[in-house]
N, C-alpha and C positions, 0 to 999 in steps of 0.2 A: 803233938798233932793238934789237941784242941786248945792251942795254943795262937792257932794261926783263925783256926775256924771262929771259936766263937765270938772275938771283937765283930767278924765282919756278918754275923749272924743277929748281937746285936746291935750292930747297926743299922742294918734292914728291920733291924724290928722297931725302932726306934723310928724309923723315917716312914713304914709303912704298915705298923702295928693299929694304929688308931683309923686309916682309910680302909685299911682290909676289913677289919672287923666291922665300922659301918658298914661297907658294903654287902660283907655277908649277912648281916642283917636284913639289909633293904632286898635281896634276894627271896626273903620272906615274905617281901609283901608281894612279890610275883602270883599272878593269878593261877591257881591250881588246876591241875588239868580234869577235875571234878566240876568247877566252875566252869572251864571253859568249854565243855560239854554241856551244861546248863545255857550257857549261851547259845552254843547251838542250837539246842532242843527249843528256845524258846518260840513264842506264836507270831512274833511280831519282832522289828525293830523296837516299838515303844516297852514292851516287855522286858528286850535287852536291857534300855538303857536303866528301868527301875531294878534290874537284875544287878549292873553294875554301880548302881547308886551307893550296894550296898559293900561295894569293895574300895582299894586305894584309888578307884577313879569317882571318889562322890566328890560334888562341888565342883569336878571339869567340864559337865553340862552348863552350870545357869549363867557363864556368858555369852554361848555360842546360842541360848532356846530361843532365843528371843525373833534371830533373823535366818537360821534354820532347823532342818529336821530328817529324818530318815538317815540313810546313811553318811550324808554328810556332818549331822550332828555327832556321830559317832567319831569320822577323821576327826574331827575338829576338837574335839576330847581329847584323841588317844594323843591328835599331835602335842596338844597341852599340857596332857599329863607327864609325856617324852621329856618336851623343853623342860620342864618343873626338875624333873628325873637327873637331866643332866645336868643342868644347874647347880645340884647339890652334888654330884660327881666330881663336878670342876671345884667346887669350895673344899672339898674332903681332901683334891690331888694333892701331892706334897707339890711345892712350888717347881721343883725343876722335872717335873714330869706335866705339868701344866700344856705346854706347848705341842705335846705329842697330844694328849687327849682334842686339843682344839684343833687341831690340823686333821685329824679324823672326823670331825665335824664340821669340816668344806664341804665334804661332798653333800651331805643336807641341803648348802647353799645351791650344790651344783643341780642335783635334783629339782629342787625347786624352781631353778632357771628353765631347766625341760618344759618342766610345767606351765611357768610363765608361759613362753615361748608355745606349747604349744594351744593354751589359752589363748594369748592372744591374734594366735592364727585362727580362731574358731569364733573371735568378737568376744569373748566373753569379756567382764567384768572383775576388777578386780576381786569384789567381793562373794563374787561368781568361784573362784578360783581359790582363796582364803583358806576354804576348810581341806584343803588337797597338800597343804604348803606345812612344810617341818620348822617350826619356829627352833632350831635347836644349833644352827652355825653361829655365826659372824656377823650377819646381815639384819637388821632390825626390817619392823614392818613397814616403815617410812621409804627402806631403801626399795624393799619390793614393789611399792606403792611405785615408785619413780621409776622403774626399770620397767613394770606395764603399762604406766603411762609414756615412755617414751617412743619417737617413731625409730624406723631400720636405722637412722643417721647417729642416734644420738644413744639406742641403748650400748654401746658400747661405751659411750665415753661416762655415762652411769654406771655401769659394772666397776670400770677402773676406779672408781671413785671410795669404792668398799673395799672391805679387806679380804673378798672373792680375789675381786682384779689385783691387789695386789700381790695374792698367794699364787695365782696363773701370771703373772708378768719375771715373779721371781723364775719363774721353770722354765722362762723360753731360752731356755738353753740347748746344747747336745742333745739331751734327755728328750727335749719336747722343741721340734727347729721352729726357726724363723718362722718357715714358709707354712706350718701347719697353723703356728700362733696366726696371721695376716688369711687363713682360712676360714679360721674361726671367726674373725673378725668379720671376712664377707657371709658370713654364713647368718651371724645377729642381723644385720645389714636387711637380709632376703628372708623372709619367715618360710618361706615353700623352702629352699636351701638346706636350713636348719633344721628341719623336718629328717636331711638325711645326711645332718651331721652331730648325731649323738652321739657320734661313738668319739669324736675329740672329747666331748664332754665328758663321756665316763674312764677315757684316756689320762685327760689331768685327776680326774677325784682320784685314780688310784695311784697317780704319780706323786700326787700330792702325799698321802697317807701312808703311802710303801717309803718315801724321804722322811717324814718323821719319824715314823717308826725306827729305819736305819739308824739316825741320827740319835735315836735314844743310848743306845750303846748298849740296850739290856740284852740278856739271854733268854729272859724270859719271853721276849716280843717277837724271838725268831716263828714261835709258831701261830702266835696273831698274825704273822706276815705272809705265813703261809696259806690261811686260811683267805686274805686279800685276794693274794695270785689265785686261788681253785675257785673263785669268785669271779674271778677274771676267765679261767679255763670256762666256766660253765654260759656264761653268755656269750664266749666264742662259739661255745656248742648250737646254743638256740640260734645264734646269726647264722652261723653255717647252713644249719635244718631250715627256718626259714628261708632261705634264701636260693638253695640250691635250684631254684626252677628260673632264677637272674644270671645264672652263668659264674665261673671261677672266678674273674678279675671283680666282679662288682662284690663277691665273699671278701677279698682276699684286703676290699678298700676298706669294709667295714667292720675288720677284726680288729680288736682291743690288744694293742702291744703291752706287755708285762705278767702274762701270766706263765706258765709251764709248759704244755703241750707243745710238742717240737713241730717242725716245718712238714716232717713226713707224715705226722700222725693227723697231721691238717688235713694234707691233702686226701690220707686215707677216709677220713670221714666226709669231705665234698663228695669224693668216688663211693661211699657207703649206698645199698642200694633201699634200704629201710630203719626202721629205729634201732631193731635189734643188731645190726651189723654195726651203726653206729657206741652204742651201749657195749659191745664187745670192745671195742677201741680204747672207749672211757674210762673204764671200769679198774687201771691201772692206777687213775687218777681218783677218784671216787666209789669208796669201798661202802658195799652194802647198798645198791643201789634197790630202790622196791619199786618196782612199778606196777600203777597198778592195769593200766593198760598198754597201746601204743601209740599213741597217737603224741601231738608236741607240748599236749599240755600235762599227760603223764610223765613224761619226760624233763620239764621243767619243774614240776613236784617235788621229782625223785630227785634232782640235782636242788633243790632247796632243801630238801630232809636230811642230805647227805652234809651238806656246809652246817647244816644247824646242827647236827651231832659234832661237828668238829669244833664248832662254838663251846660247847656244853662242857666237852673237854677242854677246852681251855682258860673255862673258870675255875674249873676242880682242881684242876693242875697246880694253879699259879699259887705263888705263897710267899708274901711279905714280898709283892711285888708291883708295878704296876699295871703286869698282866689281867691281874685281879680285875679291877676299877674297869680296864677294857676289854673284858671277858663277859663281865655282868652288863655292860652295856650294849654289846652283842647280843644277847638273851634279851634284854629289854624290846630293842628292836624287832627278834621275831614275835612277840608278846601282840604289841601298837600293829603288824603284820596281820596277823591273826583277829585281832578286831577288825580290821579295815576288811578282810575275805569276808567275815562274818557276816557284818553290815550288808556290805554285797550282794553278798549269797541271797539274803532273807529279800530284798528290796527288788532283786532280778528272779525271784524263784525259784532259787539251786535248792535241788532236795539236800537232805540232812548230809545223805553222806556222800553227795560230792561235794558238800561244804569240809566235813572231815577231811576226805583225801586231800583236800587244800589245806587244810593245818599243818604246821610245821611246831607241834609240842615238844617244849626242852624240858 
């Protein structure tokens, strides 16, 4: 019997003994949730940032001091600290899990396109826009630079240019038609358009990353993949809630193909006549939901609290895997999340503890 097991025991340890163990390490330098109640408690953003000087985010302020401050100085950090973060993720991957890690790290690109896009429907500046942006895909700053300075005619033919457009060029397939790619297309084209076509957007990020993933061939990924789709199920949720006062057909354009949730349980929750009849629907899907009120933004919480526990699990789980590597990197993200509310909170005047009920602690 342990004849068959242990060659292929060590050789998962062999190929993923030395990434695993960095990264449980670097798991330690995760901010404690003693500190990040310190953050909250504090009087001030400027308090935060000497508060977090004294953590693994010193020396992410002093290139961002110079030309901002307040919460923006905080994005601007946590995105830098991220990139840094993942950086050293991607140098730890064994080589042939490489490709999976960076394909989960489009949708940062894709994200940030949002951004762009909706920057510069608003005139901002690039630099305006900078401390908002996840330096952690594909896409260098040069390239963002030239996709905000370009006009409706031409940011597409910049997108294609990067290895965005060429990770969406590869999908327009079955998977992702013709006619929704030539969409998208007119949608960069028209900034009021694009305004209300996000959801191709978050359509490829998770097209893109549920194809890696697949393509890894691991057992271990089946439940990082899972965690995508209930990712997928939950911003089906808020579009629907939102929206139900636009009518069924205008739901039905702006739902996100690839998560879980079947066609009946859809329509049961457009038909839902409040939150809690919706939450009775869900709740098959997302175990443990807390709410702390009812309103949409309790509701969006509680569907982020529920995916972050399933994160959490999916670090602890994995072993001598690549799971691992994309487990911690998942927790990293609600971390960078969690600053960015903070900053928020303190700058907009959310008291203390609706800053809390907006944490999402792994």
């Amino acid at each position: 019997m342990f004849g068959f097991t242990l060659p292929q025991f060590e050789s998962r340890a062999l190929k993923y003994g030395y990434s695993n163990a960095r990264v449980k390490a670097m798991k330690g330098l995760l901010l404690k949730s003693g500190v990040v109640e310190d953050l909250v408690r504090c009087s001030s953003i400027e308090a935060m940032i000497e508060l977090l000087q004294r953590t693994p985010y010193k020396g992410d302020f002093d290139e961002g001091s110079v030309k901002y401050s307040g919460s923006e100085l905080i994005e601007l950090a946590a995105a830098k600290n991220f990139a840094r973060t993942v950086g050293k993720l991607i140098k730890i991957t064994p080589k042939s899990d490489k490709k999976v890690l960076q394909a989960l790290l489009l949708k940062y690109d894709l994200l940030n396109l949002k951004t762009i896009m909706h920057a510069k429907a608003l005139g901002k500046t690039y630099d305006e826009v900078k401390p908002h942006l996840f330096p952690a895909g594909g896409l260098s700053d040069e390239e963002f630079r030239r996709i905000m300075k370009a006009d409706g005619q031409n940011i597409f033919r910049e997108i294609k240019r990067t290895v965005l457009g060429d990770a969406m060029l590869s999908q327009s397939t079955a998977q992702f038609s013709k006619a929704m790619w030539e969409k998208f297309n007119m949608a960069l084209r028209s900034l009021d358009s694009f305004m209300q076509m996000e959801t191709i957007v978050d359509a490829y990020s998770y097209l893109l990353m549920d194809k890696a993933l697949a393509d890894s061939g691991s057992k271990d990924i089946l439940y990082i993949r899972r965690i995508m789709k209930r990712e997928i199920d939950a911003k089906n949720v808020m579009i629907i809630e939102r929206l139900k006062k636009h009518g069924k057909k205008k739901i039905q354009e702006n739902l996100i193909r690839g998560g879980t949730i079947n066609q009946i349980t859809i329509n049961k929750i457009i038909e839902s006549k409040d939150t809690s009849q919706t939450i009775n629907l869900i709740k098959p899907k997302f175990g443990n939901l807390e709410l702390s009120g009812e309103d949409l933004t309790d509701l969006e919480i509680a569907l982020e609290k529920s995916i972050a526990r399933q994160k959490t699990i999916a670090f602890h789980r994995g072993m001598l895997s690549v799971g691992v590597i994309i487990g911690f990197m998942l927790l990293k993200e609600e971390e960078i999340s969690n600053l960015r509310k903070i900053g928020k909170g303190k700058e907009f005047g959310i008291s203390e503890k609706d800053v809390r009920e907006m944490l999402v602690v792994v």
